[in-house]
N, C-alpha and C positions, 0 to 999 in steps of 0.2 A: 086729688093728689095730696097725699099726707107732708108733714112737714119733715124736712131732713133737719137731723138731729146733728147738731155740730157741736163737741167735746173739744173743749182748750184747758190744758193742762198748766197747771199750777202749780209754782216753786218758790220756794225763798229767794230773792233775790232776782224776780224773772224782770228783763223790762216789759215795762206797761204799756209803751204803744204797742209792741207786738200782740197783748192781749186787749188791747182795748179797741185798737185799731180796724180790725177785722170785723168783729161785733156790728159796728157802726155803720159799714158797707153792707151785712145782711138787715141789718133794720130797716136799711131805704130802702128794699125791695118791692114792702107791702105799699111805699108812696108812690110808685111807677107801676105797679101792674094788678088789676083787678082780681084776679087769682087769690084767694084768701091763703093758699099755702106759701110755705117759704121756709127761712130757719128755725130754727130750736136750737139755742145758745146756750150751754151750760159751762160750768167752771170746774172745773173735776180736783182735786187736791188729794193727800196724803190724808189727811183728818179734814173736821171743819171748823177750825182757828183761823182766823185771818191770815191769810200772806201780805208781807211785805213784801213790794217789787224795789227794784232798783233804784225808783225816784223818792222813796220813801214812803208812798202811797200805798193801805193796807186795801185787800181785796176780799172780801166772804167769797169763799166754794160756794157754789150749791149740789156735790155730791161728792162722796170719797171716791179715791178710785176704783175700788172694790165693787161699790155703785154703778160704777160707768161700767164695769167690766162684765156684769148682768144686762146694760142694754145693747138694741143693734144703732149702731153710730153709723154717722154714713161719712162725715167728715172730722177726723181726729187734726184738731188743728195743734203743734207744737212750738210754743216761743223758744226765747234764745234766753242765757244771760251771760256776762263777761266779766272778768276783775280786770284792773289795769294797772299794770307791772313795769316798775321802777327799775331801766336798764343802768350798767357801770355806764355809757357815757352821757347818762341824763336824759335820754331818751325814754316816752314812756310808751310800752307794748301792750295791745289789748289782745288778752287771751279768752275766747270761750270755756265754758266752763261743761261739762258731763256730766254732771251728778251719777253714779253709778245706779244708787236705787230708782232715780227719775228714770233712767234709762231701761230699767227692768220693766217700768209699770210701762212704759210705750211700748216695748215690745209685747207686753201681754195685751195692750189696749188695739195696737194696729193688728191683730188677731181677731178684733171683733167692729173690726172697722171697711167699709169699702175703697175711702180713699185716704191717705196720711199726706197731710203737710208739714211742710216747715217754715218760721218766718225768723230770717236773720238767722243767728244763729245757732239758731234751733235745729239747722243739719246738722250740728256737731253732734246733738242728743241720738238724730234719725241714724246718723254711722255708724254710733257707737252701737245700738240695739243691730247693727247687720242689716239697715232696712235701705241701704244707699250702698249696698257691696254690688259691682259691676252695672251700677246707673252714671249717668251723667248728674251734676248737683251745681248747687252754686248756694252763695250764704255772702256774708258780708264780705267786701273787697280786705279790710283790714284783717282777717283770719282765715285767707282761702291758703295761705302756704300752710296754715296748721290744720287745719283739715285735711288737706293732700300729702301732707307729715304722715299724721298720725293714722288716717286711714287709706291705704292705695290701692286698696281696691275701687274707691270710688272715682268718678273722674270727675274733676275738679273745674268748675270751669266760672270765674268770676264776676266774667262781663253782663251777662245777663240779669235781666231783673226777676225774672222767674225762669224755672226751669219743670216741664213735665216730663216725667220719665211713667208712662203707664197711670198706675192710679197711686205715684208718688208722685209729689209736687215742692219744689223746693225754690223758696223765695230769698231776693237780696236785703240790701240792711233798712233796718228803719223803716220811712215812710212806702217802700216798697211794695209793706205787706195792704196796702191798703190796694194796688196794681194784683199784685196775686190775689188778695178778696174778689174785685171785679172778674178776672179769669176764672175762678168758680162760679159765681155768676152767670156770667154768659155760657159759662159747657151746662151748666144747669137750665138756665132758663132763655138763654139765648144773646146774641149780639147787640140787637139793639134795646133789651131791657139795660145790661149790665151798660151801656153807654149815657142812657138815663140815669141811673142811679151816679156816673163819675161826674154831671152836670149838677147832679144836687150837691155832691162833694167839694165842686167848684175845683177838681182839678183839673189835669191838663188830658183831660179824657182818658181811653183807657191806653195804655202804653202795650204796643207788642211784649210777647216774650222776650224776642231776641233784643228789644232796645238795649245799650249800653249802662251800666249803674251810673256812670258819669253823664252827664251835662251841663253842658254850656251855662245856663242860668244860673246852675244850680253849683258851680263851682268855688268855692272860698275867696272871699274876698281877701286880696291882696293886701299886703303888708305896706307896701309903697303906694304912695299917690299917682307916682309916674305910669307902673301897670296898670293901675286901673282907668286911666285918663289912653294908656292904648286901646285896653279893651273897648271901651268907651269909642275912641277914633274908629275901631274895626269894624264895632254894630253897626257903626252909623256910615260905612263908608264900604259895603261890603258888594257891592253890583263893581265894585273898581278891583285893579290887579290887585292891590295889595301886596306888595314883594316884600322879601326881607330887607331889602334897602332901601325899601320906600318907607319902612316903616322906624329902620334905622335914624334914619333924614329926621325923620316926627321928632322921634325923640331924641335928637341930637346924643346920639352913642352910635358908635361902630355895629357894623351886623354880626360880629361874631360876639360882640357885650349883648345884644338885642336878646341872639336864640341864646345864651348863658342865663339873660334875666329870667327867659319866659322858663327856662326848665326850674332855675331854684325858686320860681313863685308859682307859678302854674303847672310842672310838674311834665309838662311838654312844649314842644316846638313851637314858635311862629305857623308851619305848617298845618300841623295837627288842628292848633287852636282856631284858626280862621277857615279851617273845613267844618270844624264843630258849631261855630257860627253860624255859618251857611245853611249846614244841614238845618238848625233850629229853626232858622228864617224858611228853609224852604216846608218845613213841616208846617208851621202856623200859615203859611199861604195855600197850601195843598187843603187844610184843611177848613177854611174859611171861605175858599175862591173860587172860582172857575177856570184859572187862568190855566194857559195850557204848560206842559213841560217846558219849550221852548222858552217861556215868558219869562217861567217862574225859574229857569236854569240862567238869562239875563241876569233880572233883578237881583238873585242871589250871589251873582259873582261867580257860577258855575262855566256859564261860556258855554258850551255846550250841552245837551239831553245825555248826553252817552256820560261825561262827564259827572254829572247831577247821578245819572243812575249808579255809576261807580261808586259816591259816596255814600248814598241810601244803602246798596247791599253791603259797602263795607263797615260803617259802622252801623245801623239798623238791622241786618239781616234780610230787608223787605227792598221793591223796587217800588217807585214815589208813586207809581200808577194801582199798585197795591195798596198802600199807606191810603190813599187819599181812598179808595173803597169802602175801608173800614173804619176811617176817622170823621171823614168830612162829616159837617156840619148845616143846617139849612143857616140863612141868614138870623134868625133867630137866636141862633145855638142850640137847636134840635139835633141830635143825629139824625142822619136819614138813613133809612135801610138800605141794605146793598142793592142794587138793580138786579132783577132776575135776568140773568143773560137769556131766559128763551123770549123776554119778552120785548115787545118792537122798539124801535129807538126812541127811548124819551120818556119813556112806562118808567113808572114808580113800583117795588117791590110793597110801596107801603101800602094798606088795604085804605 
């Protein structure tokens, strides 16, 4: 099998995770599977002067676009970049940027390409060229109203961390693209390669498409010591009811100051918040454990399976019996392959 040639496009001012990011997930390839083929990484630009990206970090091409535009690509990957705009009430807005000429050369470029992506947002570029008119998309949460602005044809849709529509692929912000890199991966070379390679990365394996761009861990730390000292109470105390009043009591404030703190510093409820916990906890047990639904639906403060699966489809899109198929891990920290359902109970899919 020959190598598939993967074209990332190059701008002034592009960010550099989004192009450096990706790069990094196809090189572990060749560390996981004995196949000598894999990527072909190139940098495509307007001329070949160095770019400067957003961090201020200069990048050499290694071909114009003109160049790229002569070979057969198979993956045209496209970054994002943003300015950030000083509102009347002090507010600051981050807007996507279009480059209209950038936008020309990806329209000529995904002409000789099989598959176009986008990371961050870099759908803004993919809209503008027409190549997201009557798709589903997604791009960073902080520009998805300008996106869904300025082009409606496309449907807009935020939560997710990637988004496949055909052989368009369109990813959320930042560290994201490195979750869309594995998804190329695995439609390429399969499930449990690309879960090898998210182990070397040391992250938190491979993330469905439908996951939420929010999480729990990963959400901003608090400006007050008090929320963070709840959060803190609710990891550690989450197999309990956890009520709004109980949690009021903690912090000595009333329950209607309780949900006013959690929305002006976390952005949502008491609610919301302590299902998004759960669900965390019940992911890294699904995928670590044995335990059954019912166990891991206790521990986590679900009470119920039917409960537990409610929060899986509603914020994951997946049911935990799903999740744990494609996540779990040996004791190790091996993936293990999906079990071949034709085969008897207890058989390994793994040769």
């Amino acid at each position: 099998m020959e190598e598939r040639l993967v074209v990332i496009v190059l701008f002034e001012g592009v960010d550099l995770l989004d192009v450096t990011g990706p790069p990094e997930v196809f090189s572990l390839l060749r560390r996981e599977t004995d196949d000598a083929s894999g990527y072909r990484v190139l940098l495509a630009a307007e001329t070949m002067d160095p770019v400067t990206t957003s961090a201020g970090v200069r990048i050499l091409p290694d071909l114009t676009f003109d160049e790229a535009a002569a070979l057969s690509i198979d993956t045209l990957l496209v970054p994002g970049s943003v300015e950030v705009e000083a509102e009347a009430d002090g507010r600051r807005r981050v807007h996507a940027l279009a480059d209209p000429a950038i936008v020309d050369r990806v329209r000529t470029l995904a002409g000789r390409t099989r598959r176009v992506t986008s990371v961050c947002v870099g759908a803004h570029i993919l809209a503008a060229a027409g190549l997201l008119d009557g798709k589903r998309a997604t791009t960073h949460w902080s520009t998805a109203r300008q996106l869904a602005a300025e082009h409606p044809l496309v449907e807009v849709d935020a939560d997710p961390i990637f988004i496949r529509e055909g052989d368009v692929w369109t990813g959320a912000g930042i560290s994201a693209c490195l979750d869309l890199s594995l998804a190329l991966v695995a439609e390429d070379f399969g499930e449990t390669v690309a879960l090898r390679v998210a182990r070397q990365l040391v992250m938190y394996l491979k993330r469905p498409s439908g996951q939420s761009q929010f999480s729990v861990p990963l959400e901003p730390v608090s400006t007050t010591r008090r929320v963070e000292d709840l959060r803190h109470h609710i990891t550690r105390h989450l197999a309990e009811p956890l009520t709004v009043d109980d949690l009021a009591a903690y912090a000595h404030v009333s329950s209607r100051q309780l949900t006013r703190i959690f929305k002006e510093e976390l952005g949502v409820t008491p609610g919301v918040y302590i299902e998004a916990a759960r669900v965390e906890r019940a992911r890294a047990t699904l995928e670590t454990t044995d335990d059954t639904l019912e166990r891991i639906a206790s521990t986590c403060g679900f009470g119920t399976t039917d409960t537990l699966i409610r929060a899986f489809c509603r914020r994951l899109d997946t049911t935990p019996t799903e999740y744990r198929r494609r996540f779990r891990t040996d004791p190790g920290g091996v993936p293990r392959a999906p079990r071949d359902p034709r085969a008897p109970r207890g058989a390994s899919a793994r040769p």
